[in-house]
N, CA, C and O atoms as a Maestro MAE file, in Angstrom:
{
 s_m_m2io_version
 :::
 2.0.0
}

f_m_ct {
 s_m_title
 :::
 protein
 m_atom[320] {
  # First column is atom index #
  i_m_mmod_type
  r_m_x_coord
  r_m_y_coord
  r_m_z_coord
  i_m_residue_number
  s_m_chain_name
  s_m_pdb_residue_name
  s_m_pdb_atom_name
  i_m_atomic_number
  :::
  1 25 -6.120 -16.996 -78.264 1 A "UNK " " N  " 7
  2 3 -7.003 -16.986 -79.423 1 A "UNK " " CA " 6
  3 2 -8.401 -17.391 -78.965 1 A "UNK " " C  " 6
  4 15 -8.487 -18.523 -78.489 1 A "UNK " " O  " 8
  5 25 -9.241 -16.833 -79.015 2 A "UNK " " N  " 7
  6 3 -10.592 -17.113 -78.872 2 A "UNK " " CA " 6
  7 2 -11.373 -18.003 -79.671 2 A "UNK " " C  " 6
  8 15 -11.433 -17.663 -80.852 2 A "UNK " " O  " 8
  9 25 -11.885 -18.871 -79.417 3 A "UNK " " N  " 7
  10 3 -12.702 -20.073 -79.888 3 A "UNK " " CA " 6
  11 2 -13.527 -19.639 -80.590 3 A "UNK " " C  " 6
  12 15 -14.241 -18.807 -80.029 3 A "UNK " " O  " 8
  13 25 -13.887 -19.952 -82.183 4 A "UNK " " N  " 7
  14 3 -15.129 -19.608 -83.046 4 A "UNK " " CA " 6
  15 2 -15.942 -21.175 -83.419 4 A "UNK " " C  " 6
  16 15 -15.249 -22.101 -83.841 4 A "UNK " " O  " 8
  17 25 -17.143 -21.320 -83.260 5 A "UNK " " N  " 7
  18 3 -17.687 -22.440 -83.805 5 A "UNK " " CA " 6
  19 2 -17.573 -22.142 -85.485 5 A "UNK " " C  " 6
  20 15 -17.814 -21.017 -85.922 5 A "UNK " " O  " 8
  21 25 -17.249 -23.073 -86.219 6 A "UNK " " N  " 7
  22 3 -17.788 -22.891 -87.489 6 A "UNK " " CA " 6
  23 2 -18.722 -23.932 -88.031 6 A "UNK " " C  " 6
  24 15 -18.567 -25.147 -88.150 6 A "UNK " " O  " 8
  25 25 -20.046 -22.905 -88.423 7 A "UNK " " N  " 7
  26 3 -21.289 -23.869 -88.636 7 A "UNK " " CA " 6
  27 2 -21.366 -24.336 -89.923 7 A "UNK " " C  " 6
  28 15 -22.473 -24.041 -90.373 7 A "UNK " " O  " 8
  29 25 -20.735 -24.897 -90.677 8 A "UNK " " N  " 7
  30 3 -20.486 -26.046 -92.069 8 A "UNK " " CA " 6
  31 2 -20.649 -27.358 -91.422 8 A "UNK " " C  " 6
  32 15 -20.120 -27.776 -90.392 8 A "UNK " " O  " 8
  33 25 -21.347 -27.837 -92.093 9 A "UNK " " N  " 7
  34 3 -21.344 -29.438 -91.821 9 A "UNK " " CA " 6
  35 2 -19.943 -30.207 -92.793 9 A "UNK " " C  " 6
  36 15 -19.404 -30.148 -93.899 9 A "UNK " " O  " 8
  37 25 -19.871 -30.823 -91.657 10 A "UNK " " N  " 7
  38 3 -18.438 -31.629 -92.394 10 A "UNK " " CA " 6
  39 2 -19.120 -32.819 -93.304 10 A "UNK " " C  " 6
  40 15 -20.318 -33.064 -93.453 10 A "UNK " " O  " 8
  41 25 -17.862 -33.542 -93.920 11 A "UNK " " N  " 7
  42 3 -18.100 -34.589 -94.542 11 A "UNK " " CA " 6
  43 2 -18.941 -35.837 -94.150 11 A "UNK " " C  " 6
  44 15 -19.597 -36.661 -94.786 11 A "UNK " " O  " 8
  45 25 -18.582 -35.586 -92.530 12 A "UNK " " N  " 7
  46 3 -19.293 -36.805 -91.528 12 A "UNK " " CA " 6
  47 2 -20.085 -36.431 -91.050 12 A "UNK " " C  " 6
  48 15 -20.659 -37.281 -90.369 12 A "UNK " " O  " 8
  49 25 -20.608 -35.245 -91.014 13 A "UNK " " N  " 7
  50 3 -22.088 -34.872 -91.193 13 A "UNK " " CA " 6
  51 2 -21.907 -33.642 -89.485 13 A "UNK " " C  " 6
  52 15 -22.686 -32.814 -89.012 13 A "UNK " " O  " 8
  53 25 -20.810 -34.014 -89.136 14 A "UNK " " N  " 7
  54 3 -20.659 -33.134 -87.535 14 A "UNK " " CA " 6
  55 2 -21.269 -31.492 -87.501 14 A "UNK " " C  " 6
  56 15 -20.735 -30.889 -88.433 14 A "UNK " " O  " 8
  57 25 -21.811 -30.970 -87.056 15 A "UNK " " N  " 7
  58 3 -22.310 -29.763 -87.254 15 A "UNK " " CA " 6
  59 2 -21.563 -28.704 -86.410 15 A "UNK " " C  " 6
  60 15 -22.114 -27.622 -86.617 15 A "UNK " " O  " 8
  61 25 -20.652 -28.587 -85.642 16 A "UNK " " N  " 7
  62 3 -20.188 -27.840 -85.015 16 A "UNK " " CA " 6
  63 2 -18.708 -27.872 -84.315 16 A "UNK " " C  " 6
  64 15 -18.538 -28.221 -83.147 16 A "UNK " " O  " 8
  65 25 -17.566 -27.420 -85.278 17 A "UNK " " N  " 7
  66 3 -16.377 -27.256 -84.513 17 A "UNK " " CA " 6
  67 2 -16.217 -26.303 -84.723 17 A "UNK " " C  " 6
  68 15 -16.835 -25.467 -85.382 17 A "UNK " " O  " 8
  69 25 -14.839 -26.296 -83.864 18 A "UNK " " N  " 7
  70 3 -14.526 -25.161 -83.125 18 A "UNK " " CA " 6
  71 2 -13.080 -24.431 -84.468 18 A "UNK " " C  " 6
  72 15 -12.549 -25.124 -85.336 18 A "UNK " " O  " 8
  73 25 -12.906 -23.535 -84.313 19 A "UNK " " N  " 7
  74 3 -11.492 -22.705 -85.777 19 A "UNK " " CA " 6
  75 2 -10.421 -23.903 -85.101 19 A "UNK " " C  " 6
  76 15 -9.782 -24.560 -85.924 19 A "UNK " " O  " 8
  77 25 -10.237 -24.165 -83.816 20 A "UNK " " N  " 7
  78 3 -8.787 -24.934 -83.520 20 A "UNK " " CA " 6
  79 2 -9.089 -25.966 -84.005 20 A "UNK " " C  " 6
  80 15 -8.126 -26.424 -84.621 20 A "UNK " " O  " 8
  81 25 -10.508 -26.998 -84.083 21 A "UNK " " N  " 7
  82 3 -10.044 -28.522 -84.441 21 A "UNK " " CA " 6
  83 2 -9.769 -28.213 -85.940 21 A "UNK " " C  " 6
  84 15 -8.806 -28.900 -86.282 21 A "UNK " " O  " 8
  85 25 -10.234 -27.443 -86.988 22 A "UNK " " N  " 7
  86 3 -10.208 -26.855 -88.168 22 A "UNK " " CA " 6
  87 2 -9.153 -26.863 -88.656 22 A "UNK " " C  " 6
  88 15 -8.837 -27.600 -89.590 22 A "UNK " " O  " 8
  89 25 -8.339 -25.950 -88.048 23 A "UNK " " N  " 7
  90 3 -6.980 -25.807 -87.844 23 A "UNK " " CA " 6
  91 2 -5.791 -26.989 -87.603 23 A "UNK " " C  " 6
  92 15 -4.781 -27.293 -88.238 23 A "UNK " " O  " 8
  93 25 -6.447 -27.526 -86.312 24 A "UNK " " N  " 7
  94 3 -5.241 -28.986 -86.015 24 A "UNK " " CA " 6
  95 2 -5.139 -29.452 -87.192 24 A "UNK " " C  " 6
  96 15 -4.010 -29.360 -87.674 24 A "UNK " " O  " 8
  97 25 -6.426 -30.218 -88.227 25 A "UNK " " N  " 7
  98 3 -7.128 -30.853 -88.920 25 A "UNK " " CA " 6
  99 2 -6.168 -30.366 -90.414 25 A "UNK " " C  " 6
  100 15 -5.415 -31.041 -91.115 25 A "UNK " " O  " 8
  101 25 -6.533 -29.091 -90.497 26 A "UNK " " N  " 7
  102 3 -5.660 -28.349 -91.900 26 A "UNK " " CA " 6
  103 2 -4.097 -28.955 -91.645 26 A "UNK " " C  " 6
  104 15 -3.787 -29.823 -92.462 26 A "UNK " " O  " 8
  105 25 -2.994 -28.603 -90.557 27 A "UNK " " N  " 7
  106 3 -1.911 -28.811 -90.190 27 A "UNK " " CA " 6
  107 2 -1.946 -30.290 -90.515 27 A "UNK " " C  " 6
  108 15 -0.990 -30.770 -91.124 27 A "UNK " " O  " 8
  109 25 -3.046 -31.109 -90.132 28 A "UNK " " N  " 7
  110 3 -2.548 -32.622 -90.331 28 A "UNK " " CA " 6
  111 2 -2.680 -33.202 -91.554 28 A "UNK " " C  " 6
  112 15 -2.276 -34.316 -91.887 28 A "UNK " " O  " 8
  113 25 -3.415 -32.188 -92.382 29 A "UNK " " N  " 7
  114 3 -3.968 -32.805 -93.522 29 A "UNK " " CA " 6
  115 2 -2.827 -32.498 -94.838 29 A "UNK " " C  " 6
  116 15 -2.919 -32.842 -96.016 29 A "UNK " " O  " 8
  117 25 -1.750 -31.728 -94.151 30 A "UNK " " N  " 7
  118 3 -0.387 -30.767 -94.714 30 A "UNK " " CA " 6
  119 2 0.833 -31.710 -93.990 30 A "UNK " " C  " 6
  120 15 2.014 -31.586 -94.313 30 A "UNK " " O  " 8
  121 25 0.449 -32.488 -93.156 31 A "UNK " " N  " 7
  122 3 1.829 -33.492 -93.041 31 A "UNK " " CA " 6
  123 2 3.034 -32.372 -92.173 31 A "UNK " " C  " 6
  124 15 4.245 -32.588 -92.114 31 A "UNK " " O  " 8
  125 25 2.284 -31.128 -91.538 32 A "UNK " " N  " 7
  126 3 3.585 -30.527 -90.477 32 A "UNK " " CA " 6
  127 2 2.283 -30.635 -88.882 32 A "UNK " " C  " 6
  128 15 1.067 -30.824 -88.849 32 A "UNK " " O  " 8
  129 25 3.371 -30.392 -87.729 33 A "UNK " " N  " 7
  130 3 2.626 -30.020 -86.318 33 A "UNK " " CA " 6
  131 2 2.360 -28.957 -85.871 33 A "UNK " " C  " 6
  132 15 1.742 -28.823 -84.815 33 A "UNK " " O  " 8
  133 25 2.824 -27.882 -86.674 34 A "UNK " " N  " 7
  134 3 3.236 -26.349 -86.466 34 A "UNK " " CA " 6
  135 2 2.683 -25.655 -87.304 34 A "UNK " " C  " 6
  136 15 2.930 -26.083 -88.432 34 A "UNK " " O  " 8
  137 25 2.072 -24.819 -87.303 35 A "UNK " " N  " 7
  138 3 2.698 -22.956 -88.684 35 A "UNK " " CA " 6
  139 2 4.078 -23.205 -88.376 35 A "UNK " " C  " 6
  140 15 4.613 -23.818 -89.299 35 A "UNK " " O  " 8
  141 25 4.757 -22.988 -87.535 36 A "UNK " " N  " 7
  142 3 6.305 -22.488 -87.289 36 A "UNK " " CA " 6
  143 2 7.390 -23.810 -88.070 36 A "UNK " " C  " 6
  144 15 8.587 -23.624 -88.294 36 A "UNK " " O  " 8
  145 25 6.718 -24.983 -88.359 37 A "UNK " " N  " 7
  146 3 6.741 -25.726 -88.892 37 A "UNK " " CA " 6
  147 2 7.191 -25.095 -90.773 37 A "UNK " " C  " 6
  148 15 8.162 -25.192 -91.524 37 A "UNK " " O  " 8
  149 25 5.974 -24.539 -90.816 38 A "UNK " " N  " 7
  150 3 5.697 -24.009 -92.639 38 A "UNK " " CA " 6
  151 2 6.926 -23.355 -92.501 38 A "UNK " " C  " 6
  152 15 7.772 -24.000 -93.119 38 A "UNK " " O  " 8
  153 25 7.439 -22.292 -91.928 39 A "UNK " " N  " 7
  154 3 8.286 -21.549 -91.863 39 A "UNK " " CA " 6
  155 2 9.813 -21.551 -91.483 39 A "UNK " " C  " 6
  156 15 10.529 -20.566 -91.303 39 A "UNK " " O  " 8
  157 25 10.229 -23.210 -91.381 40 A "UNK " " N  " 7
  158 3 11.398 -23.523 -90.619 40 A "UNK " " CA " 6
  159 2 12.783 -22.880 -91.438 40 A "UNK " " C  " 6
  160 15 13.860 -22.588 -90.917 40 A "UNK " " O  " 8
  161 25 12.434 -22.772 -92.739 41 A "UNK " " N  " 7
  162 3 13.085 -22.816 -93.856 41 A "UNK " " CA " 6
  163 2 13.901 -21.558 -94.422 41 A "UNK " " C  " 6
  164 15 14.944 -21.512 -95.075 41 A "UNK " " O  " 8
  165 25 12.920 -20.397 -93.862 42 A "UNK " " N  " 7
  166 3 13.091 -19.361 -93.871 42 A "UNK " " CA " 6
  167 2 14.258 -18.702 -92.911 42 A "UNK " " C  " 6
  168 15 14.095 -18.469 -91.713 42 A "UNK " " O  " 8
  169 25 15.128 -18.516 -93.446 43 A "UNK " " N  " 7
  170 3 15.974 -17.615 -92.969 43 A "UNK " " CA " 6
  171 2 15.410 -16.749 -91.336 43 A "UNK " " C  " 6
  172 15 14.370 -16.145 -91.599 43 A "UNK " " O  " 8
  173 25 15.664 -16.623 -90.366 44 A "UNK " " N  " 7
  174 3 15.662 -15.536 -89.694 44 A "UNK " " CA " 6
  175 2 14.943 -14.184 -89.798 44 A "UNK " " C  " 6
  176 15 13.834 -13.683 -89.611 44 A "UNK " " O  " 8
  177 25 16.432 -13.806 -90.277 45 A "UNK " " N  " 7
  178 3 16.182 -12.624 -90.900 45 A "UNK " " CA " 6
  179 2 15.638 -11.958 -92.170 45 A "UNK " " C  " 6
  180 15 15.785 -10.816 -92.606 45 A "UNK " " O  " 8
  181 25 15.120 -12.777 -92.522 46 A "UNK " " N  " 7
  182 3 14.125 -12.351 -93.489 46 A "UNK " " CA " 6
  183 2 12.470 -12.638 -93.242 46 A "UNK " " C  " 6
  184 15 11.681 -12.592 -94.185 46 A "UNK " " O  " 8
  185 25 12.072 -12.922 -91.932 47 A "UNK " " N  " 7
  186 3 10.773 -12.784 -91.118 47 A "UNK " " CA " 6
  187 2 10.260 -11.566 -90.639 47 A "UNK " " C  " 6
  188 15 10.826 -10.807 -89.853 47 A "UNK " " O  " 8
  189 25 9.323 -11.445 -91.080 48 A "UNK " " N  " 7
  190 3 9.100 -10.429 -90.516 48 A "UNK " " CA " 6
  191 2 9.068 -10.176 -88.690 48 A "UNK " " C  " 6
  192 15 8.521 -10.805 -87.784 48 A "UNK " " O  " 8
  193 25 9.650 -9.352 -88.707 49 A "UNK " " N  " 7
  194 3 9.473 -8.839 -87.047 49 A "UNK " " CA " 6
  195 2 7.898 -7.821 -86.592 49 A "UNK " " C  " 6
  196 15 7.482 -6.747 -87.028 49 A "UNK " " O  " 8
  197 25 7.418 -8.671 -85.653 50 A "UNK " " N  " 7
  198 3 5.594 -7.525 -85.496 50 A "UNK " " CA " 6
  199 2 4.926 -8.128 -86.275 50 A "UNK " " C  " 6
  200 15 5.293 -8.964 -87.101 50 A "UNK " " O  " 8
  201 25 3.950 -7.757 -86.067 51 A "UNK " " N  " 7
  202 3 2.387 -7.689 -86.625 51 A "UNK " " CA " 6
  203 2 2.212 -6.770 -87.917 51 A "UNK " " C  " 6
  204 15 2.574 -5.603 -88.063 51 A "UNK " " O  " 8
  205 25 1.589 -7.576 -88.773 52 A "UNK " " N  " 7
  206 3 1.733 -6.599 -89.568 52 A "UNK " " CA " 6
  207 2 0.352 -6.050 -89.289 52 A "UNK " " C  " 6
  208 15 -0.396 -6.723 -88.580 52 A "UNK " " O  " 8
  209 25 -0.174 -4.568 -89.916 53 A "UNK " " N  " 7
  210 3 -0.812 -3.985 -89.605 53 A "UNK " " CA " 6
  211 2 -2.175 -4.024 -90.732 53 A "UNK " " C  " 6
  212 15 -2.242 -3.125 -91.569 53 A "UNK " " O  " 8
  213 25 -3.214 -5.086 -90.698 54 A "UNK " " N  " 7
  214 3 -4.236 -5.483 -91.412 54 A "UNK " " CA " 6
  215 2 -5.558 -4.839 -91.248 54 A "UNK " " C  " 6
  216 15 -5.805 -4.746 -90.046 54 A "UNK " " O  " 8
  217 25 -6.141 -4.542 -91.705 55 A "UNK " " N  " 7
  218 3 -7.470 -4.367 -91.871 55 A "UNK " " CA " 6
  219 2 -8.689 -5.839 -90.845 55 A "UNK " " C  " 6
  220 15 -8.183 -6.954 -90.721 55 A "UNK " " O  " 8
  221 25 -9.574 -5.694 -90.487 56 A "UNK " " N  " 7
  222 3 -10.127 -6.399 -90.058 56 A "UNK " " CA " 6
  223 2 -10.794 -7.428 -91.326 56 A "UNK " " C  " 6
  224 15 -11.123 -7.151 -92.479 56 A "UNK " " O  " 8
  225 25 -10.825 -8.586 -90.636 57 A "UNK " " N  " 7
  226 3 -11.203 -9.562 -92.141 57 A "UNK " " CA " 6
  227 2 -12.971 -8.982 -92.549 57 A "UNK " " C  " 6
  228 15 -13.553 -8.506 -91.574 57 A "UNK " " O  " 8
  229 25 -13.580 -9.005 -93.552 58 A "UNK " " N  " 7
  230 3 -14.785 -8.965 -93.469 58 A "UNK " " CA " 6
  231 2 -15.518 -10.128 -93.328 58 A "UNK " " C  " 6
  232 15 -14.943 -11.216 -93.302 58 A "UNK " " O  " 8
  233 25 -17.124 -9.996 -93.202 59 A "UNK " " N  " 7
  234 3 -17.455 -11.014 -92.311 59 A "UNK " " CA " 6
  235 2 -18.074 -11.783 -93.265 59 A "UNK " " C  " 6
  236 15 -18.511 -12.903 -93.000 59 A "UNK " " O  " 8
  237 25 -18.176 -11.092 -94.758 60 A "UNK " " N  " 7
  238 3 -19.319 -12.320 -95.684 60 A "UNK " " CA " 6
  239 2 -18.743 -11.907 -96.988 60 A "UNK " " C  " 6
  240 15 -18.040 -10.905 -97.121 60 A "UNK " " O  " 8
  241 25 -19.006 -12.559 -97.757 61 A "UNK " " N  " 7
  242 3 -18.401 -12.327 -99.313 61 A "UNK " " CA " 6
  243 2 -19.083 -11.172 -99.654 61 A "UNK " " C  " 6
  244 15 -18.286 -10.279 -99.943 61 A "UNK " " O  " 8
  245 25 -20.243 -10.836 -99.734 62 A "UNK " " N  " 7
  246 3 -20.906 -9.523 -100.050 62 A "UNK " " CA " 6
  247 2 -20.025 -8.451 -100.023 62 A "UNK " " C  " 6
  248 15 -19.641 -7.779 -100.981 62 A "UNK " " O  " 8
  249 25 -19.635 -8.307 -98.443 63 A "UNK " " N  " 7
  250 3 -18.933 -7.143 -97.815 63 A "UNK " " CA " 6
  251 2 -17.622 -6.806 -98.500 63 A "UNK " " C  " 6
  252 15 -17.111 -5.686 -98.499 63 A "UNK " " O  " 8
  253 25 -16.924 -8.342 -99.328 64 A "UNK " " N  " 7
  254 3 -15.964 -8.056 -100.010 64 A "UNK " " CA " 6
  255 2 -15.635 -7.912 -100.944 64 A "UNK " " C  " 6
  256 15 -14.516 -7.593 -101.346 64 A "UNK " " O  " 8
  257 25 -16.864 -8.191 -101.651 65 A "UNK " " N  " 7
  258 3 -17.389 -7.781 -103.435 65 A "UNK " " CA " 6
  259 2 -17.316 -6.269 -102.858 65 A "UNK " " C  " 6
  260 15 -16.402 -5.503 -103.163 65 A "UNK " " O  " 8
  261 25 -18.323 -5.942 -102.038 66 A "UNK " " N  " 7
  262 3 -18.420 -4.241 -102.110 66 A "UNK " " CA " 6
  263 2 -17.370 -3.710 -102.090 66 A "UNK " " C  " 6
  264 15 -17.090 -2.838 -102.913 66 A "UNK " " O  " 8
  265 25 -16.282 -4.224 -100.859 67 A "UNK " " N  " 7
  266 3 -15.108 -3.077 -100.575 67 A "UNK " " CA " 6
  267 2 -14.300 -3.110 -102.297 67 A "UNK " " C  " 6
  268 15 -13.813 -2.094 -102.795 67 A "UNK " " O  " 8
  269 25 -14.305 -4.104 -102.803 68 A "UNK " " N  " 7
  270 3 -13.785 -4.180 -104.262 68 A "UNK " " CA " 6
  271 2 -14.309 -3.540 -104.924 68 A "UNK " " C  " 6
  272 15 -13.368 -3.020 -105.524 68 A "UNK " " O  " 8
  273 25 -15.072 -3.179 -105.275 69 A "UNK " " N  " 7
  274 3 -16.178 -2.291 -106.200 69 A "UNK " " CA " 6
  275 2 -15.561 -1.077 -105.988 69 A "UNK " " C  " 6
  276 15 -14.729 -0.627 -106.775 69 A "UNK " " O  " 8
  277 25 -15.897 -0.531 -105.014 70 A "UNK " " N  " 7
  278 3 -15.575 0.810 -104.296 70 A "UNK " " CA " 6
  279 2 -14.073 1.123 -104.827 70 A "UNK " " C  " 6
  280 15 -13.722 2.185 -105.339 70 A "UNK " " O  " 8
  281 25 -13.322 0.073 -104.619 71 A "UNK " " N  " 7
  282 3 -11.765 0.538 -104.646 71 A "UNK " " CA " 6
  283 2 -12.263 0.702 -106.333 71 A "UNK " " C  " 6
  284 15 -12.613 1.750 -106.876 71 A "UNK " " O  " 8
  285 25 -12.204 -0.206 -106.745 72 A "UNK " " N  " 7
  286 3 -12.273 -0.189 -108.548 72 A "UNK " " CA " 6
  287 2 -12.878 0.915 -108.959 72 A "UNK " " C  " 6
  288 15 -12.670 1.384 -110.078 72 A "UNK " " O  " 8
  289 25 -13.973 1.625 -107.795 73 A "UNK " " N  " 7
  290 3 -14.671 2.106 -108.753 73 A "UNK " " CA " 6
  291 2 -13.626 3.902 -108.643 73 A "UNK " " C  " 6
  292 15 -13.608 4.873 -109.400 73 A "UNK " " O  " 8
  293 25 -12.973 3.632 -107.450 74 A "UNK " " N  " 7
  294 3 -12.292 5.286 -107.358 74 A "UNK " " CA " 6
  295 2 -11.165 4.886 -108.521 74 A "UNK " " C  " 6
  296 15 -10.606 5.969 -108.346 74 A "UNK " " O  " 8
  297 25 -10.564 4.429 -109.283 75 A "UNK " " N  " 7
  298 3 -9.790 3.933 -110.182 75 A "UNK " " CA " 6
  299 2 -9.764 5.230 -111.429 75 A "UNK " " C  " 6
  300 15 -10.515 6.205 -111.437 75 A "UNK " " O  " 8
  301 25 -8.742 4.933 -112.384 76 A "UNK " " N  " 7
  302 3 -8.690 6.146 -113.151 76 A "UNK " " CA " 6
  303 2 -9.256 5.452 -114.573 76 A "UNK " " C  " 6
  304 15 -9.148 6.014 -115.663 76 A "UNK " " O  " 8
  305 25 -9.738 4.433 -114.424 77 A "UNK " " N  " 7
  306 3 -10.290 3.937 -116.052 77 A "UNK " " CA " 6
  307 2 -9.347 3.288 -116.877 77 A "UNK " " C  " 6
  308 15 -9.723 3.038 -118.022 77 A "UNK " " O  " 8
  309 25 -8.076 2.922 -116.512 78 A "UNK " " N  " 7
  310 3 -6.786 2.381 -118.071 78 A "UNK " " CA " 6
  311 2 -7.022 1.276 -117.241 78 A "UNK " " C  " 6
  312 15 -7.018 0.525 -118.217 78 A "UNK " " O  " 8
  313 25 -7.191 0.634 -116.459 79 A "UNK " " N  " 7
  314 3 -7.069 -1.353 -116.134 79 A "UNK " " CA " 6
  315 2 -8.298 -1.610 -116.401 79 A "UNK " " C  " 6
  316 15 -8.878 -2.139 -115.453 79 A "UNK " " O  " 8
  317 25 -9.212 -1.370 -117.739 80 A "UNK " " N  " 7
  318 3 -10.384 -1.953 -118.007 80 A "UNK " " CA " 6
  319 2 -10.274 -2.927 -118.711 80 A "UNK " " C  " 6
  320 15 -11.273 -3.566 -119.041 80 A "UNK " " O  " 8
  :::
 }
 m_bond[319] {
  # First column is bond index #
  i_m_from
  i_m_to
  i_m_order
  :::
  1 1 2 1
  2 2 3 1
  3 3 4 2
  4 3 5 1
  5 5 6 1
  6 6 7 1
  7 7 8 2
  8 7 9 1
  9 9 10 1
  10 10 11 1
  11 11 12 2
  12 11 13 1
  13 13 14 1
  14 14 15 1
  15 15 16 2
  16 15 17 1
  17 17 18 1
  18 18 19 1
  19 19 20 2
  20 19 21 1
  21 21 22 1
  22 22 23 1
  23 23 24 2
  24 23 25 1
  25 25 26 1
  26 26 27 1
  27 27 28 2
  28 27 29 1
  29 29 30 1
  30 30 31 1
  31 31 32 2
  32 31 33 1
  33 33 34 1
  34 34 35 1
  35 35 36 2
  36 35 37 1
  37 37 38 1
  38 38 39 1
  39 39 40 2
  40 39 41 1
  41 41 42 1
  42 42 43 1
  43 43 44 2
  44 43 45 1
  45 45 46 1
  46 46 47 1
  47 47 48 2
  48 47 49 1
  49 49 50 1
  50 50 51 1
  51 51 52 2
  52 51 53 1
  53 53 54 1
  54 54 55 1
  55 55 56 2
  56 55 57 1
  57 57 58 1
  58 58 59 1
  59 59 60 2
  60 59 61 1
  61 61 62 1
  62 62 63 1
  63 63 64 2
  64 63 65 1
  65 65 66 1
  66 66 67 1
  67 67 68 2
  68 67 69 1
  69 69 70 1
  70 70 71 1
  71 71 72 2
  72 71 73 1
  73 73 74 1
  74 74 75 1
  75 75 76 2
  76 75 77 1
  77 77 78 1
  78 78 79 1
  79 79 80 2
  80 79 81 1
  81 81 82 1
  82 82 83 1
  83 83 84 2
  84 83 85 1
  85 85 86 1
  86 86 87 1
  87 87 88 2
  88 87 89 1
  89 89 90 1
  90 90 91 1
  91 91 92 2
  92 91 93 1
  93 93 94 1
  94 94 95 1
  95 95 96 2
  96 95 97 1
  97 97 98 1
  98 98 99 1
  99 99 100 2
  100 99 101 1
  101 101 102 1
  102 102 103 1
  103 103 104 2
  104 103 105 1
  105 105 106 1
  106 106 107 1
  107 107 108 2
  108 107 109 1
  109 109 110 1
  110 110 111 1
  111 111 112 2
  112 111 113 1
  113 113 114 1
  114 114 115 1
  115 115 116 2
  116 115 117 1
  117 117 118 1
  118 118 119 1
  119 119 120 2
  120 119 121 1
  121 121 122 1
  122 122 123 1
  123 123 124 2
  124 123 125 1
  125 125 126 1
  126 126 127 1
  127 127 128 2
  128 127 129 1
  129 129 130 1
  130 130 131 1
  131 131 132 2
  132 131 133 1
  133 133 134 1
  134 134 135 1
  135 135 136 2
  136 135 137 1
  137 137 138 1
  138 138 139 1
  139 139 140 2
  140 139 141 1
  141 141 142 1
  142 142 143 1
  143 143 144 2
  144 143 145 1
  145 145 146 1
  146 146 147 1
  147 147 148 2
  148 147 149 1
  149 149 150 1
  150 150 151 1
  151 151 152 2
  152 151 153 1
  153 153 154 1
  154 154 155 1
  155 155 156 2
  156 155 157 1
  157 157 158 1
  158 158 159 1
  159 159 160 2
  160 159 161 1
  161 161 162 1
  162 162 163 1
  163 163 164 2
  164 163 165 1
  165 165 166 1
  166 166 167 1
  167 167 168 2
  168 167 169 1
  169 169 170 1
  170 170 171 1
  171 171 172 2
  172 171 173 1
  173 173 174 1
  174 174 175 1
  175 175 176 2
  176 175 177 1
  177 177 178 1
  178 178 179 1
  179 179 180 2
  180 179 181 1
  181 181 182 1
  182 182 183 1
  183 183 184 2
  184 183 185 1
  185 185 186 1
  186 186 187 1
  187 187 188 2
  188 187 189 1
  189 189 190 1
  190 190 191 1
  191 191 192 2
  192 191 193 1
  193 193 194 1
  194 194 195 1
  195 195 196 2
  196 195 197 1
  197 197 198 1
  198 198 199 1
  199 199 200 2
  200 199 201 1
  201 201 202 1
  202 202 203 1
  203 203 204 2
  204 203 205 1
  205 205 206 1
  206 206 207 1
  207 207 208 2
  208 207 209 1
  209 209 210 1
  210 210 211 1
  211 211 212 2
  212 211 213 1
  213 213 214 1
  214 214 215 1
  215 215 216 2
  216 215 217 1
  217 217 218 1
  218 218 219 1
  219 219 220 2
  220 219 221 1
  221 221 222 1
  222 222 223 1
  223 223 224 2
  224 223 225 1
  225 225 226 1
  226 226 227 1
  227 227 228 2
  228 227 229 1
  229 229 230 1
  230 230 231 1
  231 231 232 2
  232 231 233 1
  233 233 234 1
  234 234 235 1
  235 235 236 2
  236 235 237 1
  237 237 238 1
  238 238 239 1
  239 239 240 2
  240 239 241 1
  241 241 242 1
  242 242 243 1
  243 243 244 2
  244 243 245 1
  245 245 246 1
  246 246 247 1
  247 247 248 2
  248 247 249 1
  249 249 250 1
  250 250 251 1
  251 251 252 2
  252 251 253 1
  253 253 254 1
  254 254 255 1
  255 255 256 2
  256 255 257 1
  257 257 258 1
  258 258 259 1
  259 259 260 2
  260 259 261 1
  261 261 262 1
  262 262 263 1
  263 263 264 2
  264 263 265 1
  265 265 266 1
  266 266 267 1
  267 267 268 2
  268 267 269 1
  269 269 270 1
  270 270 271 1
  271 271 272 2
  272 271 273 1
  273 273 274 1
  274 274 275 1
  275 275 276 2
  276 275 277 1
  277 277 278 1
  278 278 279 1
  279 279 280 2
  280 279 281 1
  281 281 282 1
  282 282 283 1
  283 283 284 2
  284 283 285 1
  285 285 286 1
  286 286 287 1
  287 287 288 2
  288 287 289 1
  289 289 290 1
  290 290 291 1
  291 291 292 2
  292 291 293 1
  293 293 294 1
  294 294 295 1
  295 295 296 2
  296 295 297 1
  297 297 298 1
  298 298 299 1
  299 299 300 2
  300 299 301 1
  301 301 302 1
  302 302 303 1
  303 303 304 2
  304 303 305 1
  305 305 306 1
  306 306 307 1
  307 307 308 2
  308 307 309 1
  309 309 310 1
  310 310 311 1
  311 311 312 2
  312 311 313 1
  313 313 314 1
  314 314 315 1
  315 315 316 2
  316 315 317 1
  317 317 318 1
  318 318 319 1
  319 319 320 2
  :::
 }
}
């Protein structure tokens, strides 16, 4: 996984971590050590097997108001 800074200032005023301390931080703040943790519970076989096949995230809320628009707007008019 490749390292992203994320530039939010924290509560303590820190200006620059990294998605993993973010991450450790979320996991600890949830009382597990793992994701695989969240998931112990789950059956096996009812996990998915692979990757599922996603779209790339977009990069700003704008971009995701638009792609919404767009979908809504090819729509047939009865979910108004």
């Amino acid at each position: 996984m490749a390292i992203r800074t994320v530039s939010r200032l924290t509560e303590r005023g820190e200006s620059a971590r990294t998605l993993k301390d973010v991450f450790v931080q979320m996991l600890e703040e949830i009382g597990v050590d793992s994701v695989e943790a969240l998931y112990a519970d789950i059956p096996d076989a009812l996990r998915l097997k692979g990757k599922m096949d996603l779209p790339e995230p977009f990069l700003s809320e704008y971009e995701l108001a638009r792609h919404v628009e767009e979908i809504l707007a090819k729509g047939d008019g009865s979910h108004s």
